[in-house]
FIZAMI-944169 format. One record per residue: residue in one letter; x, y, z of N, C-alpha, C, O in turn. Coordinates in steps of 0.02 Angstrom, whole numbers, plus 50000, padded with zeros to 5 digits. Example, Ala and Ser with C-alpha at 12.3 -4.5 7.8 and 13.67 -1.06 7.14 Angstrom:
2
a506604971650390506154977550390506604983550390507124983450423;s506424988850354506844994750357506455000250394506705005750402;
END
This chain:
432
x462334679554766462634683754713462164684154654461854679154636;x462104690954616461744690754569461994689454516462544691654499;x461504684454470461554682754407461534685754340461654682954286;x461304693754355461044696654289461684702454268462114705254303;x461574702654222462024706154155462194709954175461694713054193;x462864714154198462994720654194463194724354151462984729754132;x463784719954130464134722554055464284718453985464284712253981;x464404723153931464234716453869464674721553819464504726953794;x465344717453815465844720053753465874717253725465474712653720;x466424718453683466364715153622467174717753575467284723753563;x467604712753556468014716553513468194712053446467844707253430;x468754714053409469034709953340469554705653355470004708153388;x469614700153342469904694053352470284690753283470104692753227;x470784685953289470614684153202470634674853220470964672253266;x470334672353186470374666053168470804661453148471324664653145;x470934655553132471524651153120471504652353054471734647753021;x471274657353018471404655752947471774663452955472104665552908;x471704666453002472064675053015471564679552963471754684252928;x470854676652967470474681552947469964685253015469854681353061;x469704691253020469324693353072468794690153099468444686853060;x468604690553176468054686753185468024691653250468444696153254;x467554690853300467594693953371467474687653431467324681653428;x467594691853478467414689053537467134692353589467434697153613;x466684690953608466134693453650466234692453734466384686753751;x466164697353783466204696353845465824699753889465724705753890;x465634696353917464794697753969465114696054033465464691054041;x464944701154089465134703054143464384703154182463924706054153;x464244699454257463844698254278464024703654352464584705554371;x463124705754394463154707654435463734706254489464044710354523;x463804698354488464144697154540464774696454541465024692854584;x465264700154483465764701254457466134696154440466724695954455;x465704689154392465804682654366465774687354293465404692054275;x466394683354257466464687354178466474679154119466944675154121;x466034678554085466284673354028466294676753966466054682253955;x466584673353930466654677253853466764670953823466844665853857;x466764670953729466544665953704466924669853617466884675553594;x467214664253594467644668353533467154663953480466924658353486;x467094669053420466484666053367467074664253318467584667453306;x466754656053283467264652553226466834655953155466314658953144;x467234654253129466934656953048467034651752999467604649452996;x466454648652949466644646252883466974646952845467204652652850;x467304642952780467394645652720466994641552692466704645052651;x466734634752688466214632552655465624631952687465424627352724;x465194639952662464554640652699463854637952661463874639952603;x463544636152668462704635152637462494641052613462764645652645;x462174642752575461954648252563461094651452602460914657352594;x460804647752631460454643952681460444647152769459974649352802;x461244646152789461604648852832461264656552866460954660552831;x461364657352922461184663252965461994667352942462564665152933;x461704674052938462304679052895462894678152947462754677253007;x463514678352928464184681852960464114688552915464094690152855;x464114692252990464214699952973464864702352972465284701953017;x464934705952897465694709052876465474715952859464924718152843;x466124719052869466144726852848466194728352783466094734152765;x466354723352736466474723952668466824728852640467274731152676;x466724732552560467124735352533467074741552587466584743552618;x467924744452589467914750352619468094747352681468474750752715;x467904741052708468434740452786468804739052795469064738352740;x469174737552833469924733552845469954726152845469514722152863;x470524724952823470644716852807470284718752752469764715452756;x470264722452701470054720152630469214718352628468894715452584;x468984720952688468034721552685468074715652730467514713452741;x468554712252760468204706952793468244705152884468044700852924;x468744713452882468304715652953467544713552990467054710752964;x467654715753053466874712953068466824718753143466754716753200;x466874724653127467054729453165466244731053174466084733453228;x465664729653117465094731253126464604728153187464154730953218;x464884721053194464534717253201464844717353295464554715053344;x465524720853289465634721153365465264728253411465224729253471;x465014732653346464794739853378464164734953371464554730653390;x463584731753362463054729453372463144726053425462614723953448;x463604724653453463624719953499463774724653573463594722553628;x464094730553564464134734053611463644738153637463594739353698;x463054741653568462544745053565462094743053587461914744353645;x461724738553539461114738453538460914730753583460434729653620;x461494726053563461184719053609461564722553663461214720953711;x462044726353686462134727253754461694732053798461804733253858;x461104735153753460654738253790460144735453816459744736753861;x460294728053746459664724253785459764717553837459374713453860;x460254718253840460604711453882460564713053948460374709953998;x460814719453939460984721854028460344722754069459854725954051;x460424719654121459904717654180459594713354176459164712354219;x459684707654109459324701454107459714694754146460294693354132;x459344691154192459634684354203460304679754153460394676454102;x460534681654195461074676254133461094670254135461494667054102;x460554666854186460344660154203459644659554177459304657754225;x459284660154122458814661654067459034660854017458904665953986;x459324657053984459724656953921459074658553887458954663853858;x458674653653893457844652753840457984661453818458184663053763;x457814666753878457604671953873458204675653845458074679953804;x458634674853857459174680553836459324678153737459474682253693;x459224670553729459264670153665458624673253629458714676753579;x458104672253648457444675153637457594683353618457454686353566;x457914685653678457954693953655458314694553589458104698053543;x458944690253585459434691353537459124691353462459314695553421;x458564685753445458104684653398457754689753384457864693553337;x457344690253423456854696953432457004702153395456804703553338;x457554706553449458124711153405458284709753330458084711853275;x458594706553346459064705553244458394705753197458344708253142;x457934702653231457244702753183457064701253112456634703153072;x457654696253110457784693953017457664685353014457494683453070;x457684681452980457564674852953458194673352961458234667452981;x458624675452956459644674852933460064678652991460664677453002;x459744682653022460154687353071460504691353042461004693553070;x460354692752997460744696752938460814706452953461164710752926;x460234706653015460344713753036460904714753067461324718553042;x461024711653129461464710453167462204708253173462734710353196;x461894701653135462474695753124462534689353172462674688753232;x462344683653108462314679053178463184677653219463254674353270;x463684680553186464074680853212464204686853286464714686953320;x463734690353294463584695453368463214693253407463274693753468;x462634689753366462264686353413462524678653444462414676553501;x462854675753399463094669653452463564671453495463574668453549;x464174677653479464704678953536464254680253599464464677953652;x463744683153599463414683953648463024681353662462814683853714;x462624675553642462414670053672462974665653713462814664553772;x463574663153693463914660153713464144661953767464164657753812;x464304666853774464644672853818464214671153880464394669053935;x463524672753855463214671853938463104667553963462974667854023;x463114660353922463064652153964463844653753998463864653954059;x464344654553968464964653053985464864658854049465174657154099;x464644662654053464834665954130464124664554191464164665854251;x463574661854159463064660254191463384651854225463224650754284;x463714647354197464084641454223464394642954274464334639554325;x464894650154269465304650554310465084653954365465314653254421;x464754656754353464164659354413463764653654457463534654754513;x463744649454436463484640554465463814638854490463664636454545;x464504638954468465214633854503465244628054486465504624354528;x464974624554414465004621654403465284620454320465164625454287;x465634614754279465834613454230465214616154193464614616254204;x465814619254119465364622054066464694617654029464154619754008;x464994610054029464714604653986464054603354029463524602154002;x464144603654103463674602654164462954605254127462424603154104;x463384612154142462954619354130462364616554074461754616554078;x462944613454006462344617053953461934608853963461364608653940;x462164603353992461754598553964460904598853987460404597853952;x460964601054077460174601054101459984594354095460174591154144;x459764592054067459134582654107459324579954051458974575354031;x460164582753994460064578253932460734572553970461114572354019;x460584569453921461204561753954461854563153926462124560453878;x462114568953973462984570853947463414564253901463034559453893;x464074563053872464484558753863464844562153823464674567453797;x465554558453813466104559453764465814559053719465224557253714;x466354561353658466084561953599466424556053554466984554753576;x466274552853508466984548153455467114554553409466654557653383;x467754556353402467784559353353467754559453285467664553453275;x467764561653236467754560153170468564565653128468474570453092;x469004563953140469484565953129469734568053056469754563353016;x469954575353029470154574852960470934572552931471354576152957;x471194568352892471554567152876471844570552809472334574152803;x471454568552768471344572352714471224576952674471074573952623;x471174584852660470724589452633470844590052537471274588552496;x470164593052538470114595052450469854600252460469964603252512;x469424602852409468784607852382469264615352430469824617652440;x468634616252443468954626452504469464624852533469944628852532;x469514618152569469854620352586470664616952599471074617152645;x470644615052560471544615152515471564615752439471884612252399;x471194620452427471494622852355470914620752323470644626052306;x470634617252309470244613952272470724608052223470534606852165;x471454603852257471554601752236471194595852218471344592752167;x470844594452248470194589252231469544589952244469564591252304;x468954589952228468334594052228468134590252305468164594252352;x467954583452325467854584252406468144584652430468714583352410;x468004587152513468134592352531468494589452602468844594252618;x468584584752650468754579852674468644572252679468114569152674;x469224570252688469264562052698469584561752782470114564152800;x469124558352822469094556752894468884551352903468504548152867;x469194549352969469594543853013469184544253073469224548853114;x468724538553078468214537853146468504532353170468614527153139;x468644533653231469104528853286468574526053335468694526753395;x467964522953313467654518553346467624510653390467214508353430;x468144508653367468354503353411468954502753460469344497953462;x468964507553493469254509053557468674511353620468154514553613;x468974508253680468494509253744468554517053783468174518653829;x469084521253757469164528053781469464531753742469864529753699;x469244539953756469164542553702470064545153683470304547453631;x470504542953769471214542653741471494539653694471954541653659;x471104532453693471564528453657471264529653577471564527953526;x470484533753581470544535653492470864539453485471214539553434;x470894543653524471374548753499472024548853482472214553753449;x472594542753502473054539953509473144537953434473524540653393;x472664531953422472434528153363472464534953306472884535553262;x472084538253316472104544453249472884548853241473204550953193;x472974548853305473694553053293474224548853249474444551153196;x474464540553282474784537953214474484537053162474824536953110;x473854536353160473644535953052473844541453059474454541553046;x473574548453078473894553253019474504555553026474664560752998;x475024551453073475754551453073475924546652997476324548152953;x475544541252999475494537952939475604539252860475984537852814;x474964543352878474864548352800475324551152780475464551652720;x475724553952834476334559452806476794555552783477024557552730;x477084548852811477594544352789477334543352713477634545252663;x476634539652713476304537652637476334542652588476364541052528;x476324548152605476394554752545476864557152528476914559652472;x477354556852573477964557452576478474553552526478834556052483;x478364544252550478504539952498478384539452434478754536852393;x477534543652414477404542252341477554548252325477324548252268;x477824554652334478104558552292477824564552302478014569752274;x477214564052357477064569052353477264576052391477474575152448;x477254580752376477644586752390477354591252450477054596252431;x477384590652494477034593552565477274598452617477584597452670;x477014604852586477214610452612476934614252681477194618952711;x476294610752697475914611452757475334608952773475224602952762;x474994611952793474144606552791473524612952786473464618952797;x473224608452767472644610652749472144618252814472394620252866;x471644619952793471204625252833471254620652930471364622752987;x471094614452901470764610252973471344606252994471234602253040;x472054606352965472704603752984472824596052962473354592852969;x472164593652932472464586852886472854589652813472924594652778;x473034583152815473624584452724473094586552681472524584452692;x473234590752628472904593852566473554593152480473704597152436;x473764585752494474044587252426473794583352344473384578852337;x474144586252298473684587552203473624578252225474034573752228;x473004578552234472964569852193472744569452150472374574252143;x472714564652087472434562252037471714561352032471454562351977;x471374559552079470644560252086470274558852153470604555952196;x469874559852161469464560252246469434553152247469354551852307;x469444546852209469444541252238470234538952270470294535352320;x470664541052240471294541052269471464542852340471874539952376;x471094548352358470914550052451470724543952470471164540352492;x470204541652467469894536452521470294530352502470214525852544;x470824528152440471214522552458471704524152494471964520152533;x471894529852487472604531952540472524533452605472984534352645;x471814533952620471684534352689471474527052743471454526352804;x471344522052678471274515852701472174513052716472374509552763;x472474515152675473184512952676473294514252739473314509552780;x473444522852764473744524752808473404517752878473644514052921;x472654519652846472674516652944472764509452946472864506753001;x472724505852891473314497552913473724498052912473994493552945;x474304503952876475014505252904475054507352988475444504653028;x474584512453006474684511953084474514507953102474194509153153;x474534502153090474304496153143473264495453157472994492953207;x472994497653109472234497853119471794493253074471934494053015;x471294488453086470724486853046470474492653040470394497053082;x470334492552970469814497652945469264493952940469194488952905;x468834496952982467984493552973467764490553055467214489953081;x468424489353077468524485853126468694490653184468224491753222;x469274493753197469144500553235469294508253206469334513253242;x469354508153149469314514253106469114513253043469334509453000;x468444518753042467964518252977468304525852943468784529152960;x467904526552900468164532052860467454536552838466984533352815;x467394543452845466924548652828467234552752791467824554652791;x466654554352751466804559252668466294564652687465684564552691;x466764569352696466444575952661466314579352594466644584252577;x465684576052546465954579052492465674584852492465824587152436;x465224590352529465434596252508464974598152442464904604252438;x464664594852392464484593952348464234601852323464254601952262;x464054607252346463654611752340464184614752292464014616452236;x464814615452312465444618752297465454616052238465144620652211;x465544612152193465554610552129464754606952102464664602152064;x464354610352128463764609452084463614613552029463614619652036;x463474610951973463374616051900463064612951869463194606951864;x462414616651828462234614351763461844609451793461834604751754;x461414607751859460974601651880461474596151897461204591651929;x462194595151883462544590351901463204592451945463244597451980;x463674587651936464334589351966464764587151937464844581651909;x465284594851946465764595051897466634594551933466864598751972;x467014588151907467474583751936468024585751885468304582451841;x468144595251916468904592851841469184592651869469574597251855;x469454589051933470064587651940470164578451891470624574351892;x469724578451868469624570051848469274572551796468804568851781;x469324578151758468934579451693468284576251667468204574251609;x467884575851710467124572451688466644576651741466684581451779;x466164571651717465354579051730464854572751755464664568451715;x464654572551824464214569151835463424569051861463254571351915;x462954566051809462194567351822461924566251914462254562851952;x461594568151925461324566751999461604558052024462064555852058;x460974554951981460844546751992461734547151976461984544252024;x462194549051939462824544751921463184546352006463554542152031;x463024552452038463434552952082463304551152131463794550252169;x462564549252162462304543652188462644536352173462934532852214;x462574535452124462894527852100463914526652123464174521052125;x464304533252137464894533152134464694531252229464934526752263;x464394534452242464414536252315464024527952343464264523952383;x463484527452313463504518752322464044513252322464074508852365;x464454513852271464994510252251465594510352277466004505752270;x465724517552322466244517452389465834516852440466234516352487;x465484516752455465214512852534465024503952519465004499952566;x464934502452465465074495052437465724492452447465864487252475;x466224498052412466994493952445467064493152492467104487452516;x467134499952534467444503452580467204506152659466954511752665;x467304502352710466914504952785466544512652784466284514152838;x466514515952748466254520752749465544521552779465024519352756;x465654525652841465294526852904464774531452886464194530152902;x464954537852848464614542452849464664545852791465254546052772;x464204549052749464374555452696463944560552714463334560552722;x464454565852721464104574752717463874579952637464164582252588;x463444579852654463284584152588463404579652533463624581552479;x463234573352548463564569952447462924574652381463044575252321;x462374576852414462054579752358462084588052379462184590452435;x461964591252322461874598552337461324600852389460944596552411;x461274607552409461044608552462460104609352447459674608652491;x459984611052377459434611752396459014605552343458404605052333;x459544601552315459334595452282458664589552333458854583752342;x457974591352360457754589452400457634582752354458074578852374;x457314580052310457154574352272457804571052273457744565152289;x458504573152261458884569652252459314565552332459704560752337;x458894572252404459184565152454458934563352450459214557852456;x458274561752438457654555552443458074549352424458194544452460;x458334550652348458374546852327459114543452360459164537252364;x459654547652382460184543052411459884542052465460144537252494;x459464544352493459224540952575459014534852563459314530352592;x458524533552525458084526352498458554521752478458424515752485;x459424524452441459764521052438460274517952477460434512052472;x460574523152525461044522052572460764522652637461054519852684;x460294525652646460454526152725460334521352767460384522652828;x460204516152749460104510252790460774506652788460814501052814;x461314509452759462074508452759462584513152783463164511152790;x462404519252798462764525452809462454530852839461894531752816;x462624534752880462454542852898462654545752832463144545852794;x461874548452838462104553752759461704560152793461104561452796;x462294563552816462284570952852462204578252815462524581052770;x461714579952845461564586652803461944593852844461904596352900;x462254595052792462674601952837462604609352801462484614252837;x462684610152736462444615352702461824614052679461544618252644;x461454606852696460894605252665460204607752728459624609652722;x460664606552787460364605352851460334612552896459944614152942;x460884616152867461324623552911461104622152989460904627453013;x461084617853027460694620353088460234622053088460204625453140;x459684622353060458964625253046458454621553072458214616953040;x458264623353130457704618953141456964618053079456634612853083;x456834621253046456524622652987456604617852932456124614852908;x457354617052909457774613252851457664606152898457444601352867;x457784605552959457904599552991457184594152978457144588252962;x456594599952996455954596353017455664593152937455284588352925;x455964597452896455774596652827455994590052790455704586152753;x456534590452810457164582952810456944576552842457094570752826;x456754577652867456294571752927455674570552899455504564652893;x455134576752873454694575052864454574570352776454124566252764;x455074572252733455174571352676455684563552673455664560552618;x456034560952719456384555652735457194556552693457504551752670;x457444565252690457934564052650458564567452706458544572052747;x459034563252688459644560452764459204558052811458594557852815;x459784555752856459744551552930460184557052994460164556853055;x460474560452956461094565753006461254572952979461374575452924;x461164575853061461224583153037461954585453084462074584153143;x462314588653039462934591853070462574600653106462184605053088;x462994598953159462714606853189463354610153216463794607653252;x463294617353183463834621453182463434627653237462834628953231;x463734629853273463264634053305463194641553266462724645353275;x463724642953225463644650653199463094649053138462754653453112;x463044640753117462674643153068461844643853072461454642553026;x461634646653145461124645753179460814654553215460324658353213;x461424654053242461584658853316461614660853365462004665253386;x461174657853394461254655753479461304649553506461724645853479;x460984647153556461304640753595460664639453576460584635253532;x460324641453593459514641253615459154636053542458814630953542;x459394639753495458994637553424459554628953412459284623453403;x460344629953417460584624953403460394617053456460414611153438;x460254619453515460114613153552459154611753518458784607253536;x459064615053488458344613253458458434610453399457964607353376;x458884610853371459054606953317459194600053336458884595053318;x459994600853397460204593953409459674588753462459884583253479;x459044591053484458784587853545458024586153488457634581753507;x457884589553430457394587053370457654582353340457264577953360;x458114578953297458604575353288458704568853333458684563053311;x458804570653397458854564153419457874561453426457584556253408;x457694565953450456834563353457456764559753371456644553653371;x456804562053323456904558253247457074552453244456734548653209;x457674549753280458184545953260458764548853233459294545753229;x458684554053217459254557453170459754557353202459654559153261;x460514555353184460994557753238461144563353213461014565153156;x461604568253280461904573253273462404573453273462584567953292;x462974577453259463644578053250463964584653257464024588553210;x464194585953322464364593153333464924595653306465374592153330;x465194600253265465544602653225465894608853251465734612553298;x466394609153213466804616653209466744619053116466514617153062;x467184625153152467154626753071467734628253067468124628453114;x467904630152987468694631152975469234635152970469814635152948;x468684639953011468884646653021468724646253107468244649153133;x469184642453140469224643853219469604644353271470154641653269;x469474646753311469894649153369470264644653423470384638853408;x470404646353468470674642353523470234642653585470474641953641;x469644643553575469064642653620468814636753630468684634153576;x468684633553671468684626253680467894625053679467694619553660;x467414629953697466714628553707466654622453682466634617753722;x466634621053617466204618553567466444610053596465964606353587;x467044606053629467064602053666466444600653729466204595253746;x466304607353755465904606153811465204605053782464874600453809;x464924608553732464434606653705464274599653686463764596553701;x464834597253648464534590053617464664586853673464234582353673;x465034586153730464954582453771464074581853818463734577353843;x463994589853808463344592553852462744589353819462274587153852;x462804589153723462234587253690462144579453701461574577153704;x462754574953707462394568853715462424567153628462124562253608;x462634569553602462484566853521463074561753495463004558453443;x463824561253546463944555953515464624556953469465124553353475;x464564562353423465124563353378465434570053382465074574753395;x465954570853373466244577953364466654579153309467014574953282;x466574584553294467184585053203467294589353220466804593053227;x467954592353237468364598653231469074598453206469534602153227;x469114593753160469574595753117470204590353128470024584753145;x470944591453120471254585553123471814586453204471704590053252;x472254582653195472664581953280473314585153259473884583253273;x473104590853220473714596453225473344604153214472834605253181;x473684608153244473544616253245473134618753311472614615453314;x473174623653368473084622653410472314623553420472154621353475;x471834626053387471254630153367470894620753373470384621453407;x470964614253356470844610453347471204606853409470814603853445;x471764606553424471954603453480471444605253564471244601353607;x471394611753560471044615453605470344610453631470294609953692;x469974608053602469414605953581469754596553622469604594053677;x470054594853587470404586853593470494587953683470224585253731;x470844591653678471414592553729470854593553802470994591453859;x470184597453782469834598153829469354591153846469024588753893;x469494589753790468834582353800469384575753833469144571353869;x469864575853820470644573353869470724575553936470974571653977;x470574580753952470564581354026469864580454065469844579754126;x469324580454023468684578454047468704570354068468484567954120;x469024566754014469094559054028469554559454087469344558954145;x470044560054075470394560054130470284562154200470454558754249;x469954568654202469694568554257469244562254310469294560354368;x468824560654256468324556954269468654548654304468414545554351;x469084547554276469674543354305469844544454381470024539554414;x469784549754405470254552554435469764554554480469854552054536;x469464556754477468954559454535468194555154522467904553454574;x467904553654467467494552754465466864557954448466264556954438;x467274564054448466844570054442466564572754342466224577654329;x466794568554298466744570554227466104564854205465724561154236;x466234566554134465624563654064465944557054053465814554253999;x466464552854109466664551454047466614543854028467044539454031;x465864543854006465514537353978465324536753887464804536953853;x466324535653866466534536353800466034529753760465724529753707;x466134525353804465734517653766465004518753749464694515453707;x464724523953787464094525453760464194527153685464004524153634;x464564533253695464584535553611464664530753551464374530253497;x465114527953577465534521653541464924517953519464804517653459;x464524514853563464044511853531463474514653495463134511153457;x463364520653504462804524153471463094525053420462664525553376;x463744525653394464134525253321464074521353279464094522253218;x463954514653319464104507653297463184506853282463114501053265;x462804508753282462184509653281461774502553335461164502353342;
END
């Protein structure tokens, strides 16, 4: 049966936030069809490969993406069709080529990844074999530990507190059921604890952890230590805790600005806060604690923390193999979060996550907060071998989707023997 492209659509979709996005579907000679639904940010890098919108004058208030699905029908479907869909190298290659920008900003890296994705996912199924199979090739598949949100601030719950998540790493469990188990009562937890102190909870946040007014961002990470010895957990012991602060979002004036706590802090001071909770507190990991293009200033939390913490670059890092090599070469972070839209194909993001591990750097495969009920992004981090996954918390189905698939991979593996599912690897590559 043949492998190569016949057909390549494309339509409008909307996201868990019920804003527009598309989904892409590639139809092969041998009448094997995959398709692949694209997630969207709200806290993007500025850095980032473009999401293409229709803006003023389209529907949904300009934030349509009706453009980016006629590019996807046109011009990459003129160039897709008759290419191998078992060539990823080459078919992401064309996609580059085409868009012909630094950002994908002609196109949209949101057209170009539906259709990158699109064609691993029907080139797998054209194999007969699992998606995760597909993308790993000679890398050393495994479960992922998750990094779970409990907490939200900044985009995305209001900005009732300037960072941006507080998460729950369930590292001291031997399978990835029983973290997952472990995270579901803490943040059954949380709701009792918020509940009790008064606080007023009308739903959850973009990524489905709690988002309510606290008094200040240090108040998150004690209430998140609470919850998980109320569920029955050592913290430090089998649940650590990761901070997203997000930092870019309230950067001003060379510093950062904390009104939810009415004060203004210099670089070195917010370095020094961020020292002083990984001094208390198990804290595993921080994302973005400095702004994105503050390069002197990771130096300086790297020289300080990272021989204590993953300090992950995500709007600092966008997926960029470029930002990545620069990061490495300069010694500022230890960890890069990889989002695949903020890249655009498969091709460039496994060059990110397979540079990274050659570094030392770990990786951490991500969602974003604007996503679908497409499960890919499970098969990936299982495929990359990197170890961690963040897609958000153990409610809303856009996030369950993702859990739920990396749950039947273990399970399988139980069961037949046929899955990834060598969770203790991860577990220990967590544990460094």
């Amino acid at each position: 049966m043949s492998s190569r492209i016949r057909s390549v659509d494309a339509w409008q979709i909307l996201d868990s936030r019920g804003n527009p996005t598309l989904e892409v579907e590639i139809g092969l000679e041998s009448g094997v069809v995959g398709s692949f639904q694209v997630p969207s940010g709200a806290s993007t890098g500025r850095h980032e490969a473009v999401e293409l919108r229709d803006g003023a004058g389209g529907r949904y208030r300009g934030k349509s993406v009706l453009r980016a699905v006629e590019n996807v029908r046109t011009e990459i479907a003129a160039a897709l069709i008759g290419l191998p869909a078992d060539d990823q190298a080459l078919v992401d290659r064309t996609l580059i080529e085409l868009d012909g920008t630094a950002q994908k900003a002609r196109l949209g890296a949101n057209a170009t990844l539906g259709a990158s994705g699109a064609v691993a996912r029907a080139a797998a199924r054209q194999t007969g074999v699992p998606l995760w199979r597909y993308l790993a090739g000679d890398r050393p598949a495994a479960l992922p530990v998750p990094m779970v949100n409990i907490l939200s601030g900044g985009l995305h719950a209001g900005r009732q507190i300037e960072f941006q998540d507080f998460l729950a790493v369930p590292h001291g469990f031997f399978s990835f059921a029983e973290a997952i188990e472990a995270i579901a009562l803490t943040h059954r937890a949380m709701g009792e604890l918020l509940g009790e102190q008064g606080f007023e909870l009308t739903g959850v946040a973009d990524e489905g952890g709690f988002g309510p007014r606290l008094q200040s961002n240090r108040q998150a990470l004690d209430l998140l230590l609470t919850a998980i010895e109320r569920a029955g957990f050592e913290p430090g012991e089998q649940i650590s805790v990761a901070i997203d602060v997000a930092s870019s979002h309230f950067h001003r004036d060379g510093g950062y600005d904390l009104r939810s706590e009415n004060r203004w802090l210099s670089e070195d001071e917010m370095i020094d806060l961020l020292a002083e909770w990984t001094g208390r507190a198990p804290v595993l990991s921080i994302e973005d604690g400095l702004a994105e293009d503050a390069w002197d200033g990771w130096r300086k939390l790297t020289d300080r923390l990272g021989d204590r913490c993953r300090l992950i670059g995500d709007d600092f890092f966008v997926t960029n193999p470029e930002r990545l090599e620069r990061g490495i070469e300069a010694g500022a972070g230890n960890a890069v979060l990889v989002k695949m839209n903020q890249i655009g194909t498969l091709t460039e993001t496994f060059r990110v996550i397979d540079r990274a591990r050659e570094a030392g750097f770990t990786a951490v495969i991500s969602a974003r907060s604007g996503e679908t009920e497409d499960d890919f992004l499970a098969d990936l981090a299982v495929a990359s071998g990197a170890g961690q996954i963040k897609v958000g918390s153990v409610t809303r189905s856009e996030r369950l989707s993702k859990y739920n698939r990396l749950l039947a991979l273990e399970a399988r593996t139980a069961r037949t023997g046929e899955g990834p599912g060598n969770f203790e690897v991860s577990r220990r590559l967590m544990l460094g």
